[in-house]
N, C-alpha and C positions, 0 to 999 in steps of 0.2 A: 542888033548884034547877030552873025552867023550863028547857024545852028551847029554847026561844028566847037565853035566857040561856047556857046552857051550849053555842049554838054559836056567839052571840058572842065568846064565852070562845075559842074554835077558831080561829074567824077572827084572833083576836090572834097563839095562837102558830102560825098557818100561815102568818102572812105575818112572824112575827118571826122563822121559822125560815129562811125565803126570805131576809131581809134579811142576818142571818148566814153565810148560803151565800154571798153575791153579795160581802161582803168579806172572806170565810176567803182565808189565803194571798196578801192582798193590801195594799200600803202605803196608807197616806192618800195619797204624790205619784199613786199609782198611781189609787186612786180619783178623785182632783182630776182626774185625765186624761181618764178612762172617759166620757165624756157618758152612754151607757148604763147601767155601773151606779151613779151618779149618782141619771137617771131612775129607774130599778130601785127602790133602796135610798128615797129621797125618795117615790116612789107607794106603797112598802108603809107607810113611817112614817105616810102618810095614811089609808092602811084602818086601820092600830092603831088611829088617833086616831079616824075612823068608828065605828069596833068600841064603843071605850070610851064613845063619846059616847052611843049604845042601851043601856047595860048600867043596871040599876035599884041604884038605892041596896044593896039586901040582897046585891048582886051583890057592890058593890063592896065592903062590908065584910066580905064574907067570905075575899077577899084584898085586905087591909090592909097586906099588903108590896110591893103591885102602887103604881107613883105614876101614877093615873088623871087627878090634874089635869094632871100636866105633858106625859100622853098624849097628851090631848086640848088640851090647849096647841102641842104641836107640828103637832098635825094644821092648825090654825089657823094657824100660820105657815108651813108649806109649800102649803098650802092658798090663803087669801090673801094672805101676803106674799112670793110665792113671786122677787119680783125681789131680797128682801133676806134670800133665806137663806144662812145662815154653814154653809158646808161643813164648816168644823171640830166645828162644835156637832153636825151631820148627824155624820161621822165619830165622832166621840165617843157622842153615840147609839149607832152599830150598832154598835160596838164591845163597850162599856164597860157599857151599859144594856141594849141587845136580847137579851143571854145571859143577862143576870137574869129580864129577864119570859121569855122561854123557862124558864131550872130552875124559876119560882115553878108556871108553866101546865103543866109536865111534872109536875112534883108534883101539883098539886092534881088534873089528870087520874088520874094514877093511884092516889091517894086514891078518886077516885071509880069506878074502875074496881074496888079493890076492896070498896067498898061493896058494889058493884053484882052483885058476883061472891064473897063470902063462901067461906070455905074448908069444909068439911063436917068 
């Protein structure tokens, strides 16, 4: 895979890894509250959706358990709908979704890591 491509790939799960940090140990009332991680959680759902929107077709089928439309679907509505976004839908995101694309991006990393580094 391009290195271009594999550090879009990066960029997804560093900032889906951020988004998971920002509501580990915390309620949805709680997030509703946070204006910050809010902001936080809402800007990184945007660079996902950035990320996925550069990634080339060969990219994306080669994780096929990643859901790249809806990625980039979100990115678009936090993006420009941003007066009519539904926090729950946000919360249900980084909950429920952002820890799946993180296992699929840990895995396929380390898949490639050990391509890359073969055992003798």
């Amino acid at each position: 895979m391009e290195v271009d491509q594999l550090g879009r790939l990066c960029d997804i799960l560093d900032a889906a890894r951020l988004v998971a940090a920002y509501v580990k140990d915390i309620t949805e009332a709680d997030f509703r509250a946070n204006t910050e991680k809010k902001d936080a959680v809402v800007r990184r759902l945007e660079i996902i959706g950035e990320a996925t929107i550069r990634l080339g077709e060969t990219t994306r089928q080669a994780l096929p358990e990643l859901p790249f439309r809806k990625m980039r679907g979100m990115r678009n509505i936090v993006a420009h709908e941003y007066a009519n976004v539904d926090l729950k839908i946000v919360w249900e995101v980084a909950t429920a979704h952002v820890p799946e694309v993180c296992a699929v991006l840990e895995k396929f990393f380390a898949a490639q890591t050990a391509l890359a580094n073969p055992q003798s």
